[in-house]
Backbone bond lengths (Angstrom), bond angles and torsions (degrees), N, CA, C in turn:
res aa  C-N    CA-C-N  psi(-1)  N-CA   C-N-CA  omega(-1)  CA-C   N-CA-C  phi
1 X - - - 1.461 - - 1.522 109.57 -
2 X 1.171 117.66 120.26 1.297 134.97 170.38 2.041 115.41 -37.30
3 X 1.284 109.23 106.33 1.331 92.85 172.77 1.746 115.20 -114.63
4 X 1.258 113.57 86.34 1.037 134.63 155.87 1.496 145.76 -111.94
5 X 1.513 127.35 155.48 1.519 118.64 177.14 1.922 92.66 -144.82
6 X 1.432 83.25 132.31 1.591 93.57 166.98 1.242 134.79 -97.06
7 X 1.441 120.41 94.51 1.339 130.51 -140.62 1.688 105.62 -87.89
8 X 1.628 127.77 144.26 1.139 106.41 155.68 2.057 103.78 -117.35
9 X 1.074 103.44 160.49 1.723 111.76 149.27 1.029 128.67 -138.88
10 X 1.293 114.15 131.36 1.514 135.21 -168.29 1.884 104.11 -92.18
11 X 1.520 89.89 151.40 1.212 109.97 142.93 1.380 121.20 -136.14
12 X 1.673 105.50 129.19 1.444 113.69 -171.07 1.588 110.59 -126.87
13 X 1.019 128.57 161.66 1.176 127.35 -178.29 1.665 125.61 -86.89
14 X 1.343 119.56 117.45 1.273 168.63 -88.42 1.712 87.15 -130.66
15 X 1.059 135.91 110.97 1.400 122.61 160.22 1.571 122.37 -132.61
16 X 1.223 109.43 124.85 1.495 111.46 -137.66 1.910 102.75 -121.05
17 X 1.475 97.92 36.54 1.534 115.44 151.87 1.468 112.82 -127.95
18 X 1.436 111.96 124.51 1.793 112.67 -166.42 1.875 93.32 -121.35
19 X 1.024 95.49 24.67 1.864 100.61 140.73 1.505 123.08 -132.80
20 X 1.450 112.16 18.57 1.476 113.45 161.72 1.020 116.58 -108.68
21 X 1.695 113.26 88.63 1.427 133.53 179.94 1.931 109.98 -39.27
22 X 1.009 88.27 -57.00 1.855 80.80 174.44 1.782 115.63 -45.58
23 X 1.272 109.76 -54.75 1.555 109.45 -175.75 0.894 119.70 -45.99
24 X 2.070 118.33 -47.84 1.027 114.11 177.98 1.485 147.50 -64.24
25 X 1.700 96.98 -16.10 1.486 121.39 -173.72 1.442 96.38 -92.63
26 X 1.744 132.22 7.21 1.495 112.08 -147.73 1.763 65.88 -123.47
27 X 1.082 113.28 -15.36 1.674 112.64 -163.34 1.660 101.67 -100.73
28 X 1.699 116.80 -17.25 1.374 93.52 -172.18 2.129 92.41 -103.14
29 X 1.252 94.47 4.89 1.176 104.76 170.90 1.467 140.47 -58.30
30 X 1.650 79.91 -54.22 1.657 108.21 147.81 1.271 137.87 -55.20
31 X 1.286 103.79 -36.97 1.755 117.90 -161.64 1.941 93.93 -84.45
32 X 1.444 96.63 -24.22 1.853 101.43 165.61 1.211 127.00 -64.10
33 X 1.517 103.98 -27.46 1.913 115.20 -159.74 1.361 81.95 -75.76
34 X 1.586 125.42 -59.60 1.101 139.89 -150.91 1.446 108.18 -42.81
35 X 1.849 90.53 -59.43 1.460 111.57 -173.37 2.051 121.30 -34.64
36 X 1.382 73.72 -73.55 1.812 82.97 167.20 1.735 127.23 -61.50
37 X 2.016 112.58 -15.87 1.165 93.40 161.48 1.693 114.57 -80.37
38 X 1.188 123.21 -26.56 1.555 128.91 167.17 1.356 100.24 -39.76
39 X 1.110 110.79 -79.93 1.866 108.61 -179.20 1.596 123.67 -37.20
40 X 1.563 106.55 -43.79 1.654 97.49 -178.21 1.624 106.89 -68.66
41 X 1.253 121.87 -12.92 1.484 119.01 175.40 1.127 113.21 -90.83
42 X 1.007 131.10 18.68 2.007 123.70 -172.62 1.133 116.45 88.54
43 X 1.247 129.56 -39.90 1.576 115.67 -166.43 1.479 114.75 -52.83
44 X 1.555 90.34 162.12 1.648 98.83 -168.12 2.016 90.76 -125.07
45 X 1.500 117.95 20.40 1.526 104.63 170.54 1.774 84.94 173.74
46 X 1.445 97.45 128.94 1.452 131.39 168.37 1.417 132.78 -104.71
47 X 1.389 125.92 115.24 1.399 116.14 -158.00 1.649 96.13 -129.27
48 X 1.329 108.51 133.75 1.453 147.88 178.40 1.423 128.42 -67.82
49 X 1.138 143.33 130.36 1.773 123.65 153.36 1.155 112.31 -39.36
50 X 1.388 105.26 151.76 1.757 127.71 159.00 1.482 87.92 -54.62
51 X 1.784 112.90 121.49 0.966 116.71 126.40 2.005 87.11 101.75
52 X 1.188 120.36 25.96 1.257 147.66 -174.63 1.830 101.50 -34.06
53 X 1.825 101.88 -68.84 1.207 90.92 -178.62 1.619 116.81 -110.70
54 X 1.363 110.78 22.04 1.453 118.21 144.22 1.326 111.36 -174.24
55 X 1.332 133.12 121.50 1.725 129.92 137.80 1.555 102.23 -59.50
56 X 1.018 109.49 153.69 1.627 111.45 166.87 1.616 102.53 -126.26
57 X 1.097 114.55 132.30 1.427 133.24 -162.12 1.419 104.91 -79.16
58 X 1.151 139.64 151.82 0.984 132.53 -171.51 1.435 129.16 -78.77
59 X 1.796 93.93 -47.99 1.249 98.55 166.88 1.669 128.28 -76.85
60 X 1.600 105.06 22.31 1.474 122.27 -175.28 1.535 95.83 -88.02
61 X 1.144 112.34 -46.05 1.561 133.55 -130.05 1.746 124.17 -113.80
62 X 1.908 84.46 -29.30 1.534 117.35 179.59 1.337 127.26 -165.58
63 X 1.816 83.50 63.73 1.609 97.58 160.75 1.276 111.01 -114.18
64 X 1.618 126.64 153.56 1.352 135.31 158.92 0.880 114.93 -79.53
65 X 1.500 123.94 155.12 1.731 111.45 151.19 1.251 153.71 36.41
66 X 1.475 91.87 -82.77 1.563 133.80 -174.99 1.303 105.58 -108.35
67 X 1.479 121.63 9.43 1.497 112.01 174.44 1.195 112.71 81.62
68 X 1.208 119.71 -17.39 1.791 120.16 175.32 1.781 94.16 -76.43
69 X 1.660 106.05 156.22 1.154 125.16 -173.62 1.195 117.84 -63.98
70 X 1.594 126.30 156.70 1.872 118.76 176.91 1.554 99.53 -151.32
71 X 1.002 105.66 155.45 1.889 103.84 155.90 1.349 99.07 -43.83
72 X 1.748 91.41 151.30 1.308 93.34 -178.27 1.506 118.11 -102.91
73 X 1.623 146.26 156.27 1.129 143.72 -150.05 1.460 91.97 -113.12
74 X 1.685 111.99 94.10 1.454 114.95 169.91 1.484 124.81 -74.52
75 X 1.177 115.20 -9.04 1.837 129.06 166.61 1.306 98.16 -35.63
76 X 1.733 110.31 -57.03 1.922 118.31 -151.12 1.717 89.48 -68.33
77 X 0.821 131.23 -26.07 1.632 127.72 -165.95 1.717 125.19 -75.42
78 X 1.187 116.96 103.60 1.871 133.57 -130.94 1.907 76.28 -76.84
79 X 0.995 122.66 65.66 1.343 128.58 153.44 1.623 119.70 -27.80
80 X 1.121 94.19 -66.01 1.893 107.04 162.94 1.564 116.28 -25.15
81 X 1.379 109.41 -49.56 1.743 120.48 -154.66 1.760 92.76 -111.38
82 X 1.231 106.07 -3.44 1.808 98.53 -179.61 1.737 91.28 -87.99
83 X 1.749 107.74 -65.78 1.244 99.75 177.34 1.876 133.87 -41.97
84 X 1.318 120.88 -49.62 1.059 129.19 151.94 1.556 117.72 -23.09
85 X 1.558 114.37 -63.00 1.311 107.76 -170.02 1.275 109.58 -73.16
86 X 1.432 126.23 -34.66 1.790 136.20 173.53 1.858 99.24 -40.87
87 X 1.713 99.10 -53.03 1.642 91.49 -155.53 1.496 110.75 -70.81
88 X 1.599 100.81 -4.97 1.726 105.32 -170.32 1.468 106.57 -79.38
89 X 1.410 100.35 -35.13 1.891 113.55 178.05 1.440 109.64 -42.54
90 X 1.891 90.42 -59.20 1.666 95.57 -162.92 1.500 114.18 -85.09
91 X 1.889 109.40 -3.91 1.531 88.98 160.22 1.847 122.96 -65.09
92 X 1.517 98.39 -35.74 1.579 112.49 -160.54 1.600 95.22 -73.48
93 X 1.168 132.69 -11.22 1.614 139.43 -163.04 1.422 80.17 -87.28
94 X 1.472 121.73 -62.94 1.792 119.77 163.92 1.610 108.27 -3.04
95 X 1.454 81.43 -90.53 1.764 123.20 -140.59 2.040 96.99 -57.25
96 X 1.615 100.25 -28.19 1.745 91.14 -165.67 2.149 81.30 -107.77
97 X 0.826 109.55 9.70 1.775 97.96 -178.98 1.527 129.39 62.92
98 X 1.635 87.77 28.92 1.566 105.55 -159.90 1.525 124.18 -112.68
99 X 1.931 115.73 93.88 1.579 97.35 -173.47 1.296 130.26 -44.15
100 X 1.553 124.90 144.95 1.053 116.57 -176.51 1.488 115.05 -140.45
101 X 1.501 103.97 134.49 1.720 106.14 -177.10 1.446 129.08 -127.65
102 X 1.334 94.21 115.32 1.667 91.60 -155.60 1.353 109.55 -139.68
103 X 1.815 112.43 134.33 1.472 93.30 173.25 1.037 140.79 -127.22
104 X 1.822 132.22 -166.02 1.498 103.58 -168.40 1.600 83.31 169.73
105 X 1.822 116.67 146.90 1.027 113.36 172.71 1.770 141.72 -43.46
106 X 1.334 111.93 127.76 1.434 100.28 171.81 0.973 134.26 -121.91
107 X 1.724 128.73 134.33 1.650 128.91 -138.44 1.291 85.14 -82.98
108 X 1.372 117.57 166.03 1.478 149.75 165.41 1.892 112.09 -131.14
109 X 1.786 95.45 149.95 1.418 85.31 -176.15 1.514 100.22 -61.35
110 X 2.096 125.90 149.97 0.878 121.24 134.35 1.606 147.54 -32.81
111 X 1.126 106.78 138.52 1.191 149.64 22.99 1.432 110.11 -103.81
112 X 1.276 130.55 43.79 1.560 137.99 -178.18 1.482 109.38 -99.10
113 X 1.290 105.15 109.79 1.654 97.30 -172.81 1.855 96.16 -60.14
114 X 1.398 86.56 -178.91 2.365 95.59 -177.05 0.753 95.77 -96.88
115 X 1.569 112.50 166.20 1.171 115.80 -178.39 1.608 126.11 -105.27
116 X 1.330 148.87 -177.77 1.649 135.11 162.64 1.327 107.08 -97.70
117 X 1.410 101.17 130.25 1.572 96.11 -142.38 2.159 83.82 -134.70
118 X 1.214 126.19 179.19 1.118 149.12 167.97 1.185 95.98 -146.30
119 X 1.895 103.36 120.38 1.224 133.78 146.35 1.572 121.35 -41.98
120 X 1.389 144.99 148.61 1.647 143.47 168.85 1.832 76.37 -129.11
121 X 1.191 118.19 130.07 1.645 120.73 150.00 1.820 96.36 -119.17
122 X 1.038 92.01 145.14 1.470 103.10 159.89 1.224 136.26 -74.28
123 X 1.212 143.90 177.39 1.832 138.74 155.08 1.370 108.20 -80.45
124 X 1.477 117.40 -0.81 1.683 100.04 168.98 1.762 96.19 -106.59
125 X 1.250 117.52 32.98 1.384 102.62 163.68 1.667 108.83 81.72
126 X 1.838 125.34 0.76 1.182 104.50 170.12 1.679 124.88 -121.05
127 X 0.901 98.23 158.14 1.979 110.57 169.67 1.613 84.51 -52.75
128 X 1.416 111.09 123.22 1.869 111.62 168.92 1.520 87.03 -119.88
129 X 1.523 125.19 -47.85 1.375 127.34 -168.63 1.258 147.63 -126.41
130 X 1.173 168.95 66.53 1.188 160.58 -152.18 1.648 124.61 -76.25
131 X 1.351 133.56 139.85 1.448 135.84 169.48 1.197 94.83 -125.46
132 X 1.038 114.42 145.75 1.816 163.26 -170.33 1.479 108.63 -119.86
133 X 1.191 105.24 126.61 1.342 122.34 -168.63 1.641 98.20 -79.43
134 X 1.378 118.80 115.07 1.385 108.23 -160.86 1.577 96.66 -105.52
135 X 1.003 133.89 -29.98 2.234 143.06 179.96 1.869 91.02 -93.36
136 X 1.545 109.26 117.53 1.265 99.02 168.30 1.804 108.69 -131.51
137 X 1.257 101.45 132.71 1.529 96.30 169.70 1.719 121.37 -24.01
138 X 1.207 125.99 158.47 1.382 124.40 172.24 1.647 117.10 -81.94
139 X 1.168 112.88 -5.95 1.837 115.97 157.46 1.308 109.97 -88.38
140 X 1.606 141.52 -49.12 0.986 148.73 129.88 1.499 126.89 4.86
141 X 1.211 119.04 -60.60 1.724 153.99 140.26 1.365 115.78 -26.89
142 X 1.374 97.26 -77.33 1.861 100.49 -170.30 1.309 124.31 -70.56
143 X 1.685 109.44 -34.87 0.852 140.08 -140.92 2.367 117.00 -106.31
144 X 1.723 75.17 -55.41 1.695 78.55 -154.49 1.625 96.80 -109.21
145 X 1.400 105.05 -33.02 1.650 96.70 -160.76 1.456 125.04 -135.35
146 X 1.328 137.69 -175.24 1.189 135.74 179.70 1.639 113.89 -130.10
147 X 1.174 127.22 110.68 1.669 146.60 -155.85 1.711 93.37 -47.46
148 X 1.174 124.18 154.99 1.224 143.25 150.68 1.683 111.59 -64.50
149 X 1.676 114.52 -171.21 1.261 82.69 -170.33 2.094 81.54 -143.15
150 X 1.448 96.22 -9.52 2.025 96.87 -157.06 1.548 102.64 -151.73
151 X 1.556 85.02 139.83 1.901 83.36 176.31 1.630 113.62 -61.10
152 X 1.027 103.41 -161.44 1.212 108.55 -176.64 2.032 112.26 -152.10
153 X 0.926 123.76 114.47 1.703 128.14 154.54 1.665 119.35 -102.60
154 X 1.322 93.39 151.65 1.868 90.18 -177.11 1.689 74.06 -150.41
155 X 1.182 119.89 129.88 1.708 124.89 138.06 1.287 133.95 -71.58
156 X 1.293 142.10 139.39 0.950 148.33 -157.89 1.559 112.49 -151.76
157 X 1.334 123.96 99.87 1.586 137.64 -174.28 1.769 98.35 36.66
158 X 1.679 97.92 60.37 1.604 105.21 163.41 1.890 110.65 73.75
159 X 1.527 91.90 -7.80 1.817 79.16 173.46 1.510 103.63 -84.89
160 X 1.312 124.76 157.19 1.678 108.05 160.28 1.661 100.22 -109.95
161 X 1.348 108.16 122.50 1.474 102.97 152.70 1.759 128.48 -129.56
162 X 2.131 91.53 166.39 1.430 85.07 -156.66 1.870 97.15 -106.82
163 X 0.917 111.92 -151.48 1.569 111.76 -172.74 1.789 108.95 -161.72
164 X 1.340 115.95 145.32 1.411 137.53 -174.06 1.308 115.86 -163.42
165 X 1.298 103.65 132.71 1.890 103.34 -167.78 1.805 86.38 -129.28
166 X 1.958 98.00 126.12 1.323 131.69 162.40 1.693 120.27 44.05
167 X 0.986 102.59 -90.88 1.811 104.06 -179.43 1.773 119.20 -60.79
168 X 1.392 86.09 -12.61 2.031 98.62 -177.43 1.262 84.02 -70.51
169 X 1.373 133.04 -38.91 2.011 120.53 -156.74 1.320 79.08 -52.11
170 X 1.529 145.79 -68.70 1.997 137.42 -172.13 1.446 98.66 -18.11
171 X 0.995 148.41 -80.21 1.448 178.13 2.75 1.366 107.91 144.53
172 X 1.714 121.73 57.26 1.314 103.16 161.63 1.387 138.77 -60.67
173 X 1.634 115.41 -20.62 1.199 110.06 159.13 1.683 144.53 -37.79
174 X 1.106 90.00 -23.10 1.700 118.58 172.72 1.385 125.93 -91.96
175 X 1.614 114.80 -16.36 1.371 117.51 171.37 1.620 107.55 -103.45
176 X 1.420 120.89 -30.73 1.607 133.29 153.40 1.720 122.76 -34.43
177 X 1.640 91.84 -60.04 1.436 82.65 161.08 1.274 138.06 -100.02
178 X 1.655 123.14 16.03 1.510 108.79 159.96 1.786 81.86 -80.17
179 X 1.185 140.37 -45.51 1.599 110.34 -167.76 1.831 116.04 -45.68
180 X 1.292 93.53 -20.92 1.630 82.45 177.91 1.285 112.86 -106.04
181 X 1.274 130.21 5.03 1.433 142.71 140.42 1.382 132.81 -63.97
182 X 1.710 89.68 -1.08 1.966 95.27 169.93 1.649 124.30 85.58
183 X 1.507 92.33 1.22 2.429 91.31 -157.15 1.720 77.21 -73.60
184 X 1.816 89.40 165.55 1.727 105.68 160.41 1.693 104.50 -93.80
185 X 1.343 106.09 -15.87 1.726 102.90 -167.24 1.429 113.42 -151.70
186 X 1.788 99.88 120.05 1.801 85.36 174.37 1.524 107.11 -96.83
187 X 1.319 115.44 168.37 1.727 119.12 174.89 1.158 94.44 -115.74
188 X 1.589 114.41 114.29 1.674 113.33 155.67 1.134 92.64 -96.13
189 X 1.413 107.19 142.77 1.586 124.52 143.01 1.568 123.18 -124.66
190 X 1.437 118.52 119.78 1.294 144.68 -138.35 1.858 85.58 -111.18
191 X 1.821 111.49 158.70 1.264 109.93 152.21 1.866 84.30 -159.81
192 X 2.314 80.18 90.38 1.419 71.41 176.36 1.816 81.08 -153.54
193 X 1.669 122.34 171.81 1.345 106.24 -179.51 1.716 70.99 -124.93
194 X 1.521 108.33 118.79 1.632 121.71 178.47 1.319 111.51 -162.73
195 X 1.174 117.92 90.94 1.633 109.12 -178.05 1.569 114.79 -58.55
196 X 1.268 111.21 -34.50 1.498 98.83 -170.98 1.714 110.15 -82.55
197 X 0.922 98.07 25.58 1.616 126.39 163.26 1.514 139.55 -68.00
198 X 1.735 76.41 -36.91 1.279 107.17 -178.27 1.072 130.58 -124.54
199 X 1.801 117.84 -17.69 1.624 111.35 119.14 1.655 138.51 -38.69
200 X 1.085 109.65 -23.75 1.681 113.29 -175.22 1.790 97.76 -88.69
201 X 1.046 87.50 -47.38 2.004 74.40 171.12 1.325 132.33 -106.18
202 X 1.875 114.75 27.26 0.936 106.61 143.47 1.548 121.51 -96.23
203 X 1.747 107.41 -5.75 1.225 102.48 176.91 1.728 109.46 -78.56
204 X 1.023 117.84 -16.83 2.136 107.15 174.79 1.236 86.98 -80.35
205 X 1.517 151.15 15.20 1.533 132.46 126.70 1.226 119.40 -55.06
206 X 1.535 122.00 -20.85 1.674 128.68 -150.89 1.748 88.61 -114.95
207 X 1.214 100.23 -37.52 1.806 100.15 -158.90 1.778 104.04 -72.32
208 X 1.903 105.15 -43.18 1.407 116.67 -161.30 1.505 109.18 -85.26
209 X 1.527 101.93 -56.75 1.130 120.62 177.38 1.476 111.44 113.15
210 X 1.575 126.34 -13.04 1.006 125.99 156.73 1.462 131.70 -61.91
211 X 1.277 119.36 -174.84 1.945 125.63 -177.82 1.176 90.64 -92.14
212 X 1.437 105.07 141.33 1.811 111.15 142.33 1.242 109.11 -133.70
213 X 1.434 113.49 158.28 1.500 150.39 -163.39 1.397 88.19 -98.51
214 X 1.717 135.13 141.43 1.243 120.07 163.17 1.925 89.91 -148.22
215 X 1.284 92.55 123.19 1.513 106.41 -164.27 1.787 118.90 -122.50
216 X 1.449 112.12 99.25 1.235 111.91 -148.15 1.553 103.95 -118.05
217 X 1.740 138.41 157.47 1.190 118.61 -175.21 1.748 94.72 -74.22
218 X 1.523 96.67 161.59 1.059 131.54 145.87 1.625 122.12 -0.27
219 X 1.739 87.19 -78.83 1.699 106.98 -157.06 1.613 85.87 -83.72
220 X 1.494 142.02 29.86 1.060 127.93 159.34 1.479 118.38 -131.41
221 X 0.880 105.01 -6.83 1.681 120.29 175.72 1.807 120.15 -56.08
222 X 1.300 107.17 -21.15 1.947 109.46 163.26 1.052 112.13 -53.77
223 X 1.758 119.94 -25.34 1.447 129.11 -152.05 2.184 86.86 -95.73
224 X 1.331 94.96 -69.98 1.582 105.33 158.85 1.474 115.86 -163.75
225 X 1.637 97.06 139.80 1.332 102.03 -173.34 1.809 117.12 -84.05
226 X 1.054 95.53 173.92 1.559 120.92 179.22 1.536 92.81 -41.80
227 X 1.414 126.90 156.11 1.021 121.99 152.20 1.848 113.13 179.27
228 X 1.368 119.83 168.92 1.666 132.66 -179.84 1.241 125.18 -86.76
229 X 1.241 149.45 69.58 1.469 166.50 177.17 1.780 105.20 -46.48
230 X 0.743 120.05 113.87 1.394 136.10 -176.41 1.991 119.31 -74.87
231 X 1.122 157.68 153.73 1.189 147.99 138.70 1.678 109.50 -32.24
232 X 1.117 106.48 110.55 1.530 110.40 168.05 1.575 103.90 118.48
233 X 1.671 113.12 -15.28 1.273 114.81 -178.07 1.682 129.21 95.54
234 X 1.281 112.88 23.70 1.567 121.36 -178.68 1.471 104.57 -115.06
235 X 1.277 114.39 142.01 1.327 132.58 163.31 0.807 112.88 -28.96
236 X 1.509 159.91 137.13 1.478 161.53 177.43 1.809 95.91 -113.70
237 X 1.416 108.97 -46.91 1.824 107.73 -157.10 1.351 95.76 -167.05
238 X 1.185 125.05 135.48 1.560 143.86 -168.98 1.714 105.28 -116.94
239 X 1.343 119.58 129.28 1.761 90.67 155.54 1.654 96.32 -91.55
240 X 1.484 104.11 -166.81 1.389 125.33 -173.70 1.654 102.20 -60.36
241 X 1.576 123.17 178.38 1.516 114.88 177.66 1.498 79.99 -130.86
242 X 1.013 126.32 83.48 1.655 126.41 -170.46 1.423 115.94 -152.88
243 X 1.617 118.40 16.08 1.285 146.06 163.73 1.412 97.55 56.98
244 X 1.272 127.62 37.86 1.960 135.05 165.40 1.134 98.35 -122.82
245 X 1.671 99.10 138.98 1.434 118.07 163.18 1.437 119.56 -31.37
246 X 1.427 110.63 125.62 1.961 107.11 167.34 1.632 118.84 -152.57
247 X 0.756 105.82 179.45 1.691 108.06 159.44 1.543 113.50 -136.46
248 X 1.417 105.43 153.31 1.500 130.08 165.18 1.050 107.26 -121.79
249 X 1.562 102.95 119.31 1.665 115.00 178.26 1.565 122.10 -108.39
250 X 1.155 142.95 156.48 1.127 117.56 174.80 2.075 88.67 176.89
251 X 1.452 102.09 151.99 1.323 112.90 -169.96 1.535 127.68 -67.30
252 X 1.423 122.71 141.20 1.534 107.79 165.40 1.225 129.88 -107.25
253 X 1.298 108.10 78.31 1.837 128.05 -159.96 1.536 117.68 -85.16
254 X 1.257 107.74 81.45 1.927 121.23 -177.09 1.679 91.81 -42.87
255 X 1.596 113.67 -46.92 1.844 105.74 -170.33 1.018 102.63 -89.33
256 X 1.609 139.48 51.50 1.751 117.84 -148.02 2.142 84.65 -103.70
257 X 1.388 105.17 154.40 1.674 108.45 -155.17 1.785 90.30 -106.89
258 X 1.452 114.12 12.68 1.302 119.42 -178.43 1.645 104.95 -76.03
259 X 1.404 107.25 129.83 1.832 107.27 -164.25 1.428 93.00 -59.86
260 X 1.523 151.53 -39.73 1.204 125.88 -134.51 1.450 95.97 -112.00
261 X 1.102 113.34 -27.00 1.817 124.68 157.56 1.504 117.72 -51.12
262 X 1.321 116.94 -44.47 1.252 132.12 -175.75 1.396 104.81 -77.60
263 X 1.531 139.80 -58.18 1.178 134.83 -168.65 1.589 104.86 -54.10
264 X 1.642 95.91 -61.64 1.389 112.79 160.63 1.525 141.23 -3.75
265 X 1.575 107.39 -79.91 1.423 102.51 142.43 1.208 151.64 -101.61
266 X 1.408 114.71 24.48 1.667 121.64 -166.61 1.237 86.10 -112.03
267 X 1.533 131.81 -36.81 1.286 108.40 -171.22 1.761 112.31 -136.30
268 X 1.110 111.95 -23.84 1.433 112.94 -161.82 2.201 94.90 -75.53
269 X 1.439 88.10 -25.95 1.894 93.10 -176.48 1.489 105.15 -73.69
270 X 1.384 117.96 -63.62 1.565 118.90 175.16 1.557 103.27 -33.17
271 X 1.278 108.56 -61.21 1.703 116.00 -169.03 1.276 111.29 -28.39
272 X 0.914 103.14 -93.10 1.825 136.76 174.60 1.912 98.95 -14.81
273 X 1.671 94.93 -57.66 1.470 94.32 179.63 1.526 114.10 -39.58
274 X 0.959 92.87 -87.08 1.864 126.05 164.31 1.440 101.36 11.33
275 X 2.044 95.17 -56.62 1.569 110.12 -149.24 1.730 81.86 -67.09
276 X 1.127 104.06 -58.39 1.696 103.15 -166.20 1.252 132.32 -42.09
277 X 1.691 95.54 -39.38 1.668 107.82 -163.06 1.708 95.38 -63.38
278 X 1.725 130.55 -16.84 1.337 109.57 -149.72 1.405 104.75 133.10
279 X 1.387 124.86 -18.44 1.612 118.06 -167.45 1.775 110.80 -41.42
280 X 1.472 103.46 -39.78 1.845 85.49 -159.46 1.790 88.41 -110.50
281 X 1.078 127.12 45.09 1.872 122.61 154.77 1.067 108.33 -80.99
282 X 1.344 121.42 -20.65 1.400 90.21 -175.51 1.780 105.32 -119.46
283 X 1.478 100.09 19.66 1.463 97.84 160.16 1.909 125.58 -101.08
284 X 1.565 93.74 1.99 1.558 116.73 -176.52 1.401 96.38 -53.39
285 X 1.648 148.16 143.69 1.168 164.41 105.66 1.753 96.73 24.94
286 X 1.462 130.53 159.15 1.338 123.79 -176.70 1.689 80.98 -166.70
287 X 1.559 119.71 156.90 1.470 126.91 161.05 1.883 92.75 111.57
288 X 1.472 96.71 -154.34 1.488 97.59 176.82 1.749 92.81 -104.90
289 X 1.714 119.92 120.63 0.964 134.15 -170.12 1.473 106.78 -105.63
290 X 1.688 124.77 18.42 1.469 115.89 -152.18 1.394 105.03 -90.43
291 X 1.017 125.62 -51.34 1.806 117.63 135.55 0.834 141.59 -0.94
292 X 1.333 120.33 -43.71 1.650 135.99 172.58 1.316 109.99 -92.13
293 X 1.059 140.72 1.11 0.915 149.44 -153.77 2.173 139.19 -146.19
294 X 1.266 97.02 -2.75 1.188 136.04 154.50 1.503 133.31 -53.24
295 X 1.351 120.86 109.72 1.786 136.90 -145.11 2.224 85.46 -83.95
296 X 1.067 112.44 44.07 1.465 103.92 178.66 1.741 80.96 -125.94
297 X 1.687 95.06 -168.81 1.726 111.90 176.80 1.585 81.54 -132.07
């Protein structure tokens, strides 16, 4: 039995006022076009920027006065037209049979600010999951949001994948342990224009050996685009760097006969384990070693 999933990631454009009802409907608008081009290509799960149908900017959200920073006033935030556009996603995630992962603030009862969250919709059209941005910047922090608390896995036709949104790429602790949580693929989605951003998570391609999804807006992609990171750390699928909506698609093949995929996970992943669990304790030196061991030649 075939164990594969044909992944896409988008970059879509990012609008980072969540009381400009137009943006948001022009953005979940998008995240639709997308949707159905994912579907005419095969994929069976589509993944989004952090913050898909809104980041909210800071200085949108949490300015004072004087321009110095404040909590931010989540009242102003057209809640109404965010939800709306979410439920339109996950009907059409229904209607084309297409997972979908997308993100965007999520309210909490007051006085708890929401959190930055990634959507999981299913292909039968439902909310199965949510992740919570658990590492948050210190404006992020003071300012806008309230921490997550737990990783997150969802399987999907036998793949397991895990999830991390933007400032976590800092945070190898968080890509370490989905490796010991078993996923073949994490999805970051970033809303940041930082290339070396995107060196750091193509290297937990190099470190883990699993895929990652790295899903960036739009209007930042000249800098670097969206793109599919392979086991071992190679590009799988690029979109364009031409700051327009696209996708890069490309397969998630556990048997894939590609040499660097293959070394990758048949052996370089077991290895590593091995190394960790304990492999070389009991090949360490034993007796009085002080001899052997002496800063002379």
């Amino acid at each position: 039995m075939a164990r594969t999933l044909r992944l896409a990631v988008a970059q879509s454009t990012v609008p980072e006022d969540p009381t400009d009802q137009g943006a948001l409907r022009a953005a979940g608008q998008e995240i639709r076009a997308l949707m159905i081009e994912a579907a005419e290509a095969g994929t069976r799960l589509v993944q989004f920027p952090e913050g898909a149908v809104t980041y909210p900017g800071k200085h949108v959200m949490a300015a004072g006065p004087a321009g110095e920073l404040v909590p931010a006033d989540w009242s102003r935030a057209a809640w109404d037209v965010l939800r709306e556009e979410a439920e339109a996603i996950t009907a059409l995630a229904g209607e084309l049979g297409l997972w979908t992962v997308f993100g965007s603030i999520h309210p909490l009862t007051a006085p708890n600010r929401p959190h930055n969250s990634l959507y999981i919709v299913s292909d039968h059209g439902r909310l199965v999951a949510r992740y919570d941005k658990r590492f948050l910047s210190h404006t992020e922090l003071s300012f806008l949001y309230s921490p997550g608390r737990d990783p997150l896995v969802v399987e999907v036709d036998g793949i397991r994948l895990g999830f991390a949104l933007c400032i976590e790429a800092n945070f190898p602790e968080v890509f370490a342990e989905y490796e010991c949580l078993d996923v073949d693929c994490v999805l970051l989605s970033v809303m940041v224009d930082d290339a070396p951003r995107a060196r750091v998570a193509q290297a937990y391609g190099t470190l883990y050996n699993y895929w990652l999804g790295y899903s960036v807006p739009a209007q930042f992609s000249a800098t670097v685009p969206s793109g599919i990171v392979a086991p071992g750390g190679r590009w799988l699928a690029r979109c364009p760097a031409d700051g327009r909506p696209a996708l890069a698609v490309a397969d998630i093949d556990l048997d894939s006969r590609d040499e660097d995929i293959d070394v990758a996970v048949r052996y370089a992943r077991p290895w590593r384990r091995l190394a960790r669990a304990g492999l070389y304790d009991e090949r360490i030196p034993i007796g009085d070693t002080r001899s052997d061991t002496r800063t002379t030649f």
